[in-house]
C-alpha positions in Angstrom: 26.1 101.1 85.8 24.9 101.5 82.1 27.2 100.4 80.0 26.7 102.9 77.4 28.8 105.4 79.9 32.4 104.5 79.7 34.2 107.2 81.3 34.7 107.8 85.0 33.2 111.4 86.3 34.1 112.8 89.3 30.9 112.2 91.2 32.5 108.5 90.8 34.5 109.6 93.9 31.9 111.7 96.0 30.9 109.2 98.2 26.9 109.4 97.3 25.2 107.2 94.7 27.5 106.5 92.3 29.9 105.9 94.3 28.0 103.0 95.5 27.4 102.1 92.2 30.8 101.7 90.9 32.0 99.7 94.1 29.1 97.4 93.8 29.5 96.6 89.9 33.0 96.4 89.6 35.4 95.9 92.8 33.3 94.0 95.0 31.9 92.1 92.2 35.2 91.8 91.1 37.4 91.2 94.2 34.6 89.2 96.0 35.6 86.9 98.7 34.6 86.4 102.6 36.4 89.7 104.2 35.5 92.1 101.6 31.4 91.2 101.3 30.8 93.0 104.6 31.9 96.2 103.3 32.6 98.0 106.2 34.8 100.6 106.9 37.9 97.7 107.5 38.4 94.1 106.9 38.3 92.2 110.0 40.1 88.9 109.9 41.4 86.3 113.0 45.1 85.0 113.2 45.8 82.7 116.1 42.5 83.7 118.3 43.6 87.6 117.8 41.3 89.4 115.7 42.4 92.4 113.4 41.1 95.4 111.5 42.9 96.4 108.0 42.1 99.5 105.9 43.5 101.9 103.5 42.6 104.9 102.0 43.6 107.7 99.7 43.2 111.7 99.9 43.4 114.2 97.4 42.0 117.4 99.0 42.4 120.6 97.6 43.6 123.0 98.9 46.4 120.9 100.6 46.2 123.4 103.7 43.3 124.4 105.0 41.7 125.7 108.0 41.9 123.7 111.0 44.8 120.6 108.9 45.9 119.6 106.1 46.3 116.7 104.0 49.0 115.0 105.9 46.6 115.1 109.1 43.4 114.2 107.2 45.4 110.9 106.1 46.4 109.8 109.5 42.8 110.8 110.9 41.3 109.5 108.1 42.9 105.6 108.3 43.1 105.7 112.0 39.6 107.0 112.6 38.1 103.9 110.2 39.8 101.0 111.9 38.0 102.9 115.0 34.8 102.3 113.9 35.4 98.7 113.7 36.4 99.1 117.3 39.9 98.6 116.6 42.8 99.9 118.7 44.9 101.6 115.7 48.2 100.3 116.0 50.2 100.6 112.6 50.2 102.8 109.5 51.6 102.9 106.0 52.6 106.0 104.0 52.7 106.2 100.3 53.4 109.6 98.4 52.8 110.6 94.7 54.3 114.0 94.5 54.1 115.7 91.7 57.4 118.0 90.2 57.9 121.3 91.0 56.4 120.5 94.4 58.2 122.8 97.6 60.3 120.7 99.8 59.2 122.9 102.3 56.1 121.7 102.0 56.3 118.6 102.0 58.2 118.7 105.0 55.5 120.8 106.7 53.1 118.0 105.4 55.4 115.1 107.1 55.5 116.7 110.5 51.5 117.3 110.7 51.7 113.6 110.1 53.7 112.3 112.6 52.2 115.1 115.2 48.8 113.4 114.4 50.3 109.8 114.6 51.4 110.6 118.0 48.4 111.8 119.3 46.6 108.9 117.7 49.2 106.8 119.2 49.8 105.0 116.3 52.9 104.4 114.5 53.8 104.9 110.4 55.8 101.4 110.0 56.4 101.7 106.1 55.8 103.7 102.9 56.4 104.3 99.6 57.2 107.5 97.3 56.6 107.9 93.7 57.7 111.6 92.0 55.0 112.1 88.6 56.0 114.6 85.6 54.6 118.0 86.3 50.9 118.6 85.9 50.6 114.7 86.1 49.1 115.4 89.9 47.8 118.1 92.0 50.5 119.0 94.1 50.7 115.6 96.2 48.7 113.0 96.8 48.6 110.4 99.6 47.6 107.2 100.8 47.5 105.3 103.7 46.9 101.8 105.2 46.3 100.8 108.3 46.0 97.4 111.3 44.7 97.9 114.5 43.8 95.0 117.2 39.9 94.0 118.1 39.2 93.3 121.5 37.5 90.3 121.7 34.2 90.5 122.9 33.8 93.6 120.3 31.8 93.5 117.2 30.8 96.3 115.3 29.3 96.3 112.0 27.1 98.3 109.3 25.0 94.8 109.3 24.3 95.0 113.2 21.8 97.5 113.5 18.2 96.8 114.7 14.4 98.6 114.7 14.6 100.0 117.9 18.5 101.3 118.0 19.3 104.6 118.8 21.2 107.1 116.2 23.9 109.6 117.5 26.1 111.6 116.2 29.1 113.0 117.9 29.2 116.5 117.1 27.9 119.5 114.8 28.1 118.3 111.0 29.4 119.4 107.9 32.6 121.9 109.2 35.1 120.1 107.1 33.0 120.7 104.1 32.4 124.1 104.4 35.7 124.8 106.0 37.2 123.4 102.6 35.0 125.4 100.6 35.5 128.2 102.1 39.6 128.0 101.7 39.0 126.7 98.2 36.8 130.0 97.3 37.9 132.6 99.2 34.9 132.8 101.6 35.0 134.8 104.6 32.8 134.8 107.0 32.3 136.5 110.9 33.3 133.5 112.7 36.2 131.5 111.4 35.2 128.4 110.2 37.7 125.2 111.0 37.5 121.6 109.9 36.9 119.6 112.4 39.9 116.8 111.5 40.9 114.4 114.5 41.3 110.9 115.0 38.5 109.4 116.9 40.0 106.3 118.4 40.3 107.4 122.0 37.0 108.7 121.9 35.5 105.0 120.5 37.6 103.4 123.6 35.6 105.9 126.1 32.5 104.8 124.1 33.2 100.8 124.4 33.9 101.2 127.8 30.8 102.9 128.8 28.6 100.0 126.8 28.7 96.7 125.3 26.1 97.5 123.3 26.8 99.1 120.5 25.9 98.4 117.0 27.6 99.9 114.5 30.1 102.8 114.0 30.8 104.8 111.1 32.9 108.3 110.2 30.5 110.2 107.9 33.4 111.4 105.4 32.4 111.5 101.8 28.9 112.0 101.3 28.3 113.1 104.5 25.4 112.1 107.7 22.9 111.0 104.4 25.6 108.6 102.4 26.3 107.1 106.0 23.3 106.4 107.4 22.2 105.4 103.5 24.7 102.6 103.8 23.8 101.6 107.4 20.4 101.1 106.6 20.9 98.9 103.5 23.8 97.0 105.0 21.0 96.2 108.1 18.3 95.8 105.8 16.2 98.8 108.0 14.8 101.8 108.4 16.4 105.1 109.8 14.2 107.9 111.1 15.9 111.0 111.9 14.4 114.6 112.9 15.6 117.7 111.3 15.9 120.0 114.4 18.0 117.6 116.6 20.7 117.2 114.1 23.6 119.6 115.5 24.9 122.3 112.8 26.6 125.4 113.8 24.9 128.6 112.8 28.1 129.6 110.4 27.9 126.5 108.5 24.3 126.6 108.3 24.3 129.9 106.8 27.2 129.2 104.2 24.9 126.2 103.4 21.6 128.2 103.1 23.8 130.8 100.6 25.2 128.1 98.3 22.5 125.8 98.2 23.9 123.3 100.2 22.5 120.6 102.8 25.0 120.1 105.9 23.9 116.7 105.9 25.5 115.9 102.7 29.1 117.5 103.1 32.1 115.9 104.6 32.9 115.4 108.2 36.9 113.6 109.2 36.1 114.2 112.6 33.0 113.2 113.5 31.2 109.5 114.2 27.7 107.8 113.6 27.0 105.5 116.1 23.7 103.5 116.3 22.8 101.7 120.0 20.6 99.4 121.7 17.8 101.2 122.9 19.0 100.6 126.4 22.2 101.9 126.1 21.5 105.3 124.4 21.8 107.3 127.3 24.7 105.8 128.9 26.4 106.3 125.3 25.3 110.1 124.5 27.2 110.8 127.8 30.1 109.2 127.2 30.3 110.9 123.8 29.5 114.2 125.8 32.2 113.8 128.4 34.7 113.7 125.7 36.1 116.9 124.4 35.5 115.3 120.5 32.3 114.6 121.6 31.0 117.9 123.3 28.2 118.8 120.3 26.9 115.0 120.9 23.2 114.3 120.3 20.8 111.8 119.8 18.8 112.5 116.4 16.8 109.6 115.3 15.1 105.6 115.8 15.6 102.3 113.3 12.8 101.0 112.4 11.3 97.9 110.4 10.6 100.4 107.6 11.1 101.2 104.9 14.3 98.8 104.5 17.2 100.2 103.5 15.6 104.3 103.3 16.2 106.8 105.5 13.5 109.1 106.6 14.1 112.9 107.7 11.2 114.1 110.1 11.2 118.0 108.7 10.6 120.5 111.2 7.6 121.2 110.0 6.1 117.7 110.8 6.5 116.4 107.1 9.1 113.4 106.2 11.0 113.0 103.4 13.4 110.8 102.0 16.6 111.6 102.6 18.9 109.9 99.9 22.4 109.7 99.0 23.7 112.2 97.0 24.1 112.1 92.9 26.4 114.8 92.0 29.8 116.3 93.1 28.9 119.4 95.1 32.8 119.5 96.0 35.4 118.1 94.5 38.6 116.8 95.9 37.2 117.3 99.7 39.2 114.5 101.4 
């Protein structure tokens, strides 16, 4: 970061480049120790032969309800769907609250219930929590963050640092809903087809993935920043290359076309229900299926190839036949999105 800058901008928190930047210069460099360096999506630590995933996280999103959740179930999905990338079995959550004044009861309330809905389908529990009331206009209505331990199996290990050339990429489903179904809430948007985030917590569907191979590599929820911050970070955690082609990435037509109007790419916007996964070669197949037999997993496909190179890039094949770099993110396209 150049020091000349000393003020935080809101593309600190998109999830893209600067984003990167900040965590890089200041916390890890800062917090550094042995189960923060990997900096995946949750600390993995052992306690008595038993190894464990911790996380937390915090979410902001305006509006508070939207299409298809809120922000109550984007916190529980959120925490429960990163220990699940580590391969964790969530197990136990944390609530803290920092509600602003003036704030409905009634809402909150609502809010609460969407959160212990979700927990129970997650099948995890909210153990403890925290609330802190702020002077009005001190916060945007609420805000919310949660932690979260889960339990590795044992022969499990999962990692943004496990990839290798010749892994398979996948994706889960059709990208960029949440984003645009945010936007659309936010602005006032309307279009033919309503548009609904796609919010859920992914764990049961990484347990039908672990079961049907041993081999995967790495795992990873493309929230903030969207397919290109994700697969930016797996290739420079892995030190590879990640090809991916255009025209096998799923979209859906609506969120295509509310991209193609506002100048937006769908890779770049945020998914809470959706998963990366990158695969030994060998077990690609056997993986796209299980993703496909899932209901969260329907819109599955296979979209790309690491390779040797270019370390740490990822390359999108155009339809067209031309390739481009395909980099994280710099600005804030939308604020406040998770």
């Amino acid at each position: 970061m150049n020091s000349s800058d000393d003020r935080i901008l809101l593309a600190h928190g998109s999830g893209g480049e600067l984003t990167h930047q900040l965590v890089a210069s200041l916390f890890a460099r800062s917090f550094q120790n042995p189960l923060l360096q990997p900096l995946d999506d949750s600390a993995v630590y052992s306690t008595e032969g038993t190894r464990w995933a911790f996380t937390t996280d915090s979410y902001v999103v305006t509006p508070i309800f939207f299409p298809g959740g809120d922000i109550g179930k984007l916190a529980v999905c959120g925490t429960v769907n990163d220990l699940a990338m580590s391969g964790a079995q969530p197990l136990f959550l944390s609530a803290g609250f920092i509600i602003e004044e003036g704030f409905l009861f009634s809402d909150l309330k609502r809010i609460v219930q969407s959160m212990q809905k979700t927990a129970s389908e997650a099948g995890v529990q909210i153990v403890t929590g925290d609330t802190k009331v702020v002077n009005r206009g001190a916060a945007d209505g609420v805000f919310i963050n949660t932690a979260g331990v889960g339990r590795i199996p044992p022969e499990i290990h999962i990692s943004g640092h496990n990839a290798r050339p010749g892994d398979k990429v996948l994706v889960s489903g059709t990208l960029g809903d949440h984003g645009v179904a945010i936007l659309c809430a936010r602005e006032g948007l309307e279009f033919s087809t309503a548009l609904l985030s796609d919010c859920a917590p992914l764990n049961h569907l990484v347990e039908k993935l672990i079961a049907a191979s041993p081999h995967i590599r790495c795992l990873r929820d493309p929230t903030r920043g969207g397919l290109s911050s994700t697969l930016n970070e797996l290739a420079r955690q892995s030190e590879v290359g990640i090809w991916v082609e255009e025209k096998r990435i799923p979209v859906k037509e609506e969120v295509r076309g509310a991209c193609e109007l506002l100048g937006f790419e769908p890779w770049t916007l945020a998914n809470e229900g959706k998963l990366v996964a990158i695969v030994a070669a060998e077990a690609a197949e056997a993986t796209l299926r299980a993703l496909q037999d899932h209901p969260l997993g329907r819109d599955a496909a296979m979209i790309g190839e690491v390779k040797e190179e270019p370390p740490g890039k990822v390359i999108l094949c155009t339809p067209i036949g031309s390739t481009r770099l395909l980099d994280m993110m710099v600005g804030e396209p939308l604020p406040r999105i998770c």
